[in-house]
Backbone bond lengths (Angstrom), bond angles and torsions (degrees), N, CA, C in turn:
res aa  C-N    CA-C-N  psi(-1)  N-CA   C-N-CA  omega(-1)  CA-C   N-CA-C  phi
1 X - - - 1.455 - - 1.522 108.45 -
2 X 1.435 119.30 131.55 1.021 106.38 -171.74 1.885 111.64 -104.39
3 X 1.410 114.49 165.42 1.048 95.30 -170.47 1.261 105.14 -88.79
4 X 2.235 108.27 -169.26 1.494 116.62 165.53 1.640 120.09 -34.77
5 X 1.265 94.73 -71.44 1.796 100.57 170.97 1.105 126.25 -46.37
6 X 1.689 128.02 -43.98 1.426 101.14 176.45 1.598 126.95 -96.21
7 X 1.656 102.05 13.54 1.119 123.90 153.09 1.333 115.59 -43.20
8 X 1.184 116.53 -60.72 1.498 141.68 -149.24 1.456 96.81 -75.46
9 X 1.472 96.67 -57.50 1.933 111.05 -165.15 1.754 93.89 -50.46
10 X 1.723 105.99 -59.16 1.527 98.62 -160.27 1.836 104.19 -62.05
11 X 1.277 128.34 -20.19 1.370 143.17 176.20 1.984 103.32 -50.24
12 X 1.485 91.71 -51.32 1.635 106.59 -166.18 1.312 80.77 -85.15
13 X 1.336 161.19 -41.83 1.543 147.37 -159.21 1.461 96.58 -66.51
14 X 1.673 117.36 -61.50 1.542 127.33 -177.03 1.654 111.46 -60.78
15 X 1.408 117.87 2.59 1.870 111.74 164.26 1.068 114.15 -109.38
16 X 1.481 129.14 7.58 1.244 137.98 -160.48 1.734 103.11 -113.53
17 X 1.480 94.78 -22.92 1.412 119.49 179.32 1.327 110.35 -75.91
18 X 1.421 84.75 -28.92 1.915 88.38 -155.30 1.648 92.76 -86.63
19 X 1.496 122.90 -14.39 1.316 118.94 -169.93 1.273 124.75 101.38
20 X 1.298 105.71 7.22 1.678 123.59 177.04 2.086 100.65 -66.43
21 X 1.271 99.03 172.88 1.433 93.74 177.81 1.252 97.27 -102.42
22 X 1.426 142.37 -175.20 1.194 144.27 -178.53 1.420 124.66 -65.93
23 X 1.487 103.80 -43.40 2.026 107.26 167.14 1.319 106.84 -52.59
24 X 1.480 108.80 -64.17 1.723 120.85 168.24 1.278 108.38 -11.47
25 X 1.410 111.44 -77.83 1.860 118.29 -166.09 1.123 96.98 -63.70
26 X 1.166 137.05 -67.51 1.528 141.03 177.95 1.425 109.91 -15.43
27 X 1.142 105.61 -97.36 1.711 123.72 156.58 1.727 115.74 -1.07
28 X 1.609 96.76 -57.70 1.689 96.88 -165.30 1.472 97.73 -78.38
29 X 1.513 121.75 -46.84 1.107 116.05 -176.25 1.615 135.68 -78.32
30 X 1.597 89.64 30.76 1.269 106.40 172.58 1.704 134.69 78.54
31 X 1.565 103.84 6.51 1.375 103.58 158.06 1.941 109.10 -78.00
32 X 1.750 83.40 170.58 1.733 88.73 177.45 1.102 113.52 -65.56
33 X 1.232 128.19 177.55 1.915 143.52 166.90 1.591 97.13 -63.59
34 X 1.030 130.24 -62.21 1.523 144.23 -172.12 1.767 94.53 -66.14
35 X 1.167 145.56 -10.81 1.499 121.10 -176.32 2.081 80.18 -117.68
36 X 1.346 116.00 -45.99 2.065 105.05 175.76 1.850 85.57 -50.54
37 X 1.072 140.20 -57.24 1.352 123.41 -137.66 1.699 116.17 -85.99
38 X 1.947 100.38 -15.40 1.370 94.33 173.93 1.435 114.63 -133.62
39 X 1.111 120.65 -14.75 1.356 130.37 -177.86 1.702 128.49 -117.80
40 X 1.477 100.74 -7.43 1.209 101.00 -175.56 1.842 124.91 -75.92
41 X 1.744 111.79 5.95 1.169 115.55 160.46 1.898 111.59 -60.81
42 X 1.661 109.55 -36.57 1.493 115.58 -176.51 1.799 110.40 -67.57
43 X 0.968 113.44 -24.35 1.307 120.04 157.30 1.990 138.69 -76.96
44 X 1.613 90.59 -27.39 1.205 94.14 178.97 1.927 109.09 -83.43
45 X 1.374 99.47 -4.03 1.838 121.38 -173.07 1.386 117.81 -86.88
46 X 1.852 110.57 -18.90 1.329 119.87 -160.02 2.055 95.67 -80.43
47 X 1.240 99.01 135.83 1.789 107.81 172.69 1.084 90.28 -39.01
48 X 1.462 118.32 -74.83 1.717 113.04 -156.99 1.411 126.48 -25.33
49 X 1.653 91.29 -57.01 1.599 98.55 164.97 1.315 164.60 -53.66
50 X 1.696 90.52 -45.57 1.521 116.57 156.24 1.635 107.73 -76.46
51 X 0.890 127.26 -44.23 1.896 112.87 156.49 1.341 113.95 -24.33
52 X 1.627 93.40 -67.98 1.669 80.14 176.56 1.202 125.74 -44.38
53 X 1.694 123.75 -92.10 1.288 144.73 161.80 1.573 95.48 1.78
54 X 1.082 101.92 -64.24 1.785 84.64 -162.97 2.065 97.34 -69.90
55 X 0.953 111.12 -53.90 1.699 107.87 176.03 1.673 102.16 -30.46
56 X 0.979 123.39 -28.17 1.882 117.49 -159.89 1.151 82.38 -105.30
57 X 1.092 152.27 -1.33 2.012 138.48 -164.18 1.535 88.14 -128.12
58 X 1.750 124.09 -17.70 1.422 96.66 173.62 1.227 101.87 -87.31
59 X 1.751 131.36 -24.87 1.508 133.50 -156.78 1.979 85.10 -64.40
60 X 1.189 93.81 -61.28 1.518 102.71 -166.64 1.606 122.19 -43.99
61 X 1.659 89.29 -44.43 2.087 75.52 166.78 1.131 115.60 -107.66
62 X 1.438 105.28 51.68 1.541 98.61 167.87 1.520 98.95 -124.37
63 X 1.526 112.41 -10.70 1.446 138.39 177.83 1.677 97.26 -78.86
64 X 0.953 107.60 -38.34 1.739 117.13 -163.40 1.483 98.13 -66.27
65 X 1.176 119.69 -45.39 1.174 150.93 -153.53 1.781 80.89 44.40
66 X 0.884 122.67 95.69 1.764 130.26 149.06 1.863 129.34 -160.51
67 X 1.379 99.07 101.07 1.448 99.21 -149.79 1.732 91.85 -111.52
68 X 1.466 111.04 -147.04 1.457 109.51 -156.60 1.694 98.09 -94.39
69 X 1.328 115.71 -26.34 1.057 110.60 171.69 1.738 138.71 -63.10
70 X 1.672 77.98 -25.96 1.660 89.94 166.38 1.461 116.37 -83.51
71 X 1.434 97.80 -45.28 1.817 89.75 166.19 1.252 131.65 -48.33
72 X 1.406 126.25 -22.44 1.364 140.67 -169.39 1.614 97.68 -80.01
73 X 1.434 118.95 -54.66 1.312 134.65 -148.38 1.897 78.66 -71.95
74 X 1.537 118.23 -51.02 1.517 120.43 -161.62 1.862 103.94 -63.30
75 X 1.399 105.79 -35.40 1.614 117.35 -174.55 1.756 90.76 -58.61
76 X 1.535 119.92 -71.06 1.135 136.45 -161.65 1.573 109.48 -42.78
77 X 1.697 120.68 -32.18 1.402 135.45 -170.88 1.604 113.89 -68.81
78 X 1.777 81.61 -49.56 1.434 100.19 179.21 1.785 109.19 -63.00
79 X 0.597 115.89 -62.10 1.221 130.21 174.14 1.546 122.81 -33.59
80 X 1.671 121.77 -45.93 1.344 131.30 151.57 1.293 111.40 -58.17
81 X 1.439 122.10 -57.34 1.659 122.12 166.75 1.854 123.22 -27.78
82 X 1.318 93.51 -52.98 1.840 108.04 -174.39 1.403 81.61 -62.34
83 X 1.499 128.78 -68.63 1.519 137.30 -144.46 1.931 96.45 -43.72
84 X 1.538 87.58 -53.07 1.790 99.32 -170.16 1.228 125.72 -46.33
85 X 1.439 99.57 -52.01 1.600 124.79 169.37 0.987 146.73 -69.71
86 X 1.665 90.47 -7.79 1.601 101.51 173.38 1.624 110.69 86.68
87 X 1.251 111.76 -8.06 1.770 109.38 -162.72 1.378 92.71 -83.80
88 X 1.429 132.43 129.35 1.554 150.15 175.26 1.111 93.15 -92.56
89 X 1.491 144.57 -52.37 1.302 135.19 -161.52 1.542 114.48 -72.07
90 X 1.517 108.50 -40.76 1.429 115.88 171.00 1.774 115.26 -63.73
91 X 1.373 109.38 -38.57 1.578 111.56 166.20 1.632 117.73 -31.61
92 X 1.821 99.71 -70.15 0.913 142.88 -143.03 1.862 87.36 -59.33
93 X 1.557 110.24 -54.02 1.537 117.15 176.60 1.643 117.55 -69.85
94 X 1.298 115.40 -30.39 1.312 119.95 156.41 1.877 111.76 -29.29
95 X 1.406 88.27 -83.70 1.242 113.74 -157.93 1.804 101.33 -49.71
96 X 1.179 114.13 -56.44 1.364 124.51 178.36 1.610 94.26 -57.14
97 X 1.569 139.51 -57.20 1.381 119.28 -174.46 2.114 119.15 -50.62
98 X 1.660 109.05 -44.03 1.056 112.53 157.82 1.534 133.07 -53.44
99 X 1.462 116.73 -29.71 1.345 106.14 168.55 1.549 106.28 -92.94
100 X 1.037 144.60 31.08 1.558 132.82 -166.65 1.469 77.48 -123.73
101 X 1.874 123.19 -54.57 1.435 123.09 169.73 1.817 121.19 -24.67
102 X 1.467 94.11 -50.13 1.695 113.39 -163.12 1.329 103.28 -95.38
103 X 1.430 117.36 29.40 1.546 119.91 -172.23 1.794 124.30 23.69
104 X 1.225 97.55 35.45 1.425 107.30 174.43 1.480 109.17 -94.77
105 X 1.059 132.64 -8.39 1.669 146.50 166.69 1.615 131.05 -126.09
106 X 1.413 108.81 100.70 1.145 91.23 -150.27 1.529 80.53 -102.44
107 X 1.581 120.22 159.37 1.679 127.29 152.97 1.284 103.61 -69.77
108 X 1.502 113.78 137.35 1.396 128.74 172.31 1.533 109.41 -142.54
109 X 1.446 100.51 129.25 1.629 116.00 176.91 1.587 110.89 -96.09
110 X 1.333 115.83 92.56 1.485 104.23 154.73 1.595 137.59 -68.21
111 X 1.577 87.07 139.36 1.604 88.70 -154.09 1.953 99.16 -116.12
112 X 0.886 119.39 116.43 1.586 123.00 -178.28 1.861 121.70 -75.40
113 X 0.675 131.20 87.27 1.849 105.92 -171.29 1.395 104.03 -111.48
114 X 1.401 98.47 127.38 1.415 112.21 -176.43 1.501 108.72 -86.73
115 X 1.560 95.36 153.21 1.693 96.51 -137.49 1.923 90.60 -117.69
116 X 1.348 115.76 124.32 1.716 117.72 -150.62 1.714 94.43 -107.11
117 X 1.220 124.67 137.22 1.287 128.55 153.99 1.380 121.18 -74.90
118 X 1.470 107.67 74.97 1.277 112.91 -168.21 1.872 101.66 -44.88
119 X 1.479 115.18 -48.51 1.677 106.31 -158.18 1.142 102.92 -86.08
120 X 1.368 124.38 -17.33 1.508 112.49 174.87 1.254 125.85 -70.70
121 X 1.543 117.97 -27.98 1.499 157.85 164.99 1.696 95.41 -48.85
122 X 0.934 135.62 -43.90 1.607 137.71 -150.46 1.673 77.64 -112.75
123 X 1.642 126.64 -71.58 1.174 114.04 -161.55 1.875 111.79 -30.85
124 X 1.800 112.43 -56.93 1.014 126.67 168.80 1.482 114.04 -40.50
125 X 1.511 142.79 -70.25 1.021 134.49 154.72 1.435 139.82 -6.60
126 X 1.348 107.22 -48.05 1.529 130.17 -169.92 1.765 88.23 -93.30
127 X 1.051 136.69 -42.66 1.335 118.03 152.13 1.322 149.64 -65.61
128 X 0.890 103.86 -11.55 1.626 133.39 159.06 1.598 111.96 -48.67
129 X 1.744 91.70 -70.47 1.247 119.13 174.02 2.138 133.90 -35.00
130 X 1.909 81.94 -72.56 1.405 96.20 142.82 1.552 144.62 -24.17
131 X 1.651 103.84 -47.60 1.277 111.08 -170.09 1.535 97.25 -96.03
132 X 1.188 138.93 -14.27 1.529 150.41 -161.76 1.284 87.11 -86.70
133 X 1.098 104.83 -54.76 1.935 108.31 -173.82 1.305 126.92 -77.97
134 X 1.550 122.23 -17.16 1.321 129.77 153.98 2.247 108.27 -57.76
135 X 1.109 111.95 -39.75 1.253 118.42 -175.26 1.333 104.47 -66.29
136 X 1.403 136.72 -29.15 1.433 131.60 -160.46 1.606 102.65 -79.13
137 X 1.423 113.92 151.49 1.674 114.96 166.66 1.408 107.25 -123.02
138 X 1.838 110.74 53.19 1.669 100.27 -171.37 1.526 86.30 -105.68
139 X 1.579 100.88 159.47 1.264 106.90 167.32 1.305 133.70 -91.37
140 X 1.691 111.17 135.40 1.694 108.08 -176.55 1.549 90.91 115.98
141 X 1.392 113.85 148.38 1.147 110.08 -179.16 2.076 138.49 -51.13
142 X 1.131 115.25 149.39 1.557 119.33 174.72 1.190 109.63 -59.62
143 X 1.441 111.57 164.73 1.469 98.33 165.20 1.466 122.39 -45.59
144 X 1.203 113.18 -174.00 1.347 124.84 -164.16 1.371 94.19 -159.72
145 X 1.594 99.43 128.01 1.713 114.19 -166.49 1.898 88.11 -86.94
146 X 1.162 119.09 122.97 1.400 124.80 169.53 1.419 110.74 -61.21
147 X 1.361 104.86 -52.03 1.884 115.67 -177.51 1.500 119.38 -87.03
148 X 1.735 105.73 5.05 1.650 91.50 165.94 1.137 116.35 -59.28
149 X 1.643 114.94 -179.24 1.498 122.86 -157.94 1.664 97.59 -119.09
């Protein structure tokens, strides 16, 4: 017998199926707004779940019956079609859909991260600071740097 929770999980596996977004499944399958809106990535992570999900995506293309071989044969069609027609541009996507098939093209996102001097950043700060506090005429001591040396 399974419990409330993995009630729910296999509930949220079957909206994920259905093409819902993750709050979506969440939501329908009966978690709160506040656990779809902040936590439900920790749920979409649990084995149980992704077992599922993937169990329903193998039922389904095996239901589909449409696998890579057919895609290849459909790339390959297209591809005589462009040839026939003269269309270069349609080739051109052919050819790139067949090699993305044949993992000879992969999509790649370059990602940049700018890289921060966190202590120099604070050194600067703490001088900032310093000079803010030379300007004051209150009485009793300025701040006081906790982390000077």
């Amino acid at each position: 017998m399974k419990t409330s929770q993995e009630m729910k999980e296999a509930r949220y596996a079957a909206g994920i199926i259905k093409g819902l977004t993750k709050k979506q499944a969440a939501i329908e399958a009966g978690f709160s707004v506040s656990v779809a809106e902040h936590s439900v990535s920790k749920i979409h992570e649990k084995p149980a779940v992704q077992a599922a999900i993937e169990q329903a995506r193998t039922e389904i293309r095996a239901a589909a019956v449409y696998d890579h071989a057919q895609a290849m044969a459909e790339a390959g069609e297209a591809i005589a079609f462009a040839k026939k027609h003269g269309n270069s541009m349609a080739l051109v996507k052919a050819i790139e859909l067949r090699s993305k098939l044949s993992g000879l093209l992969i999509d790649r996102a370059e990602v940049k991260v700018a890289v921060v001097d966190v202590r120099a950043a604070l050194q600067e700060a703490k001088a900032r600071v310093r000079n803010w506090n030379g300007h004051l005429s209150l009485q009793g001591p300025a701040y006081v740097d906790p982390l000077s040396e």
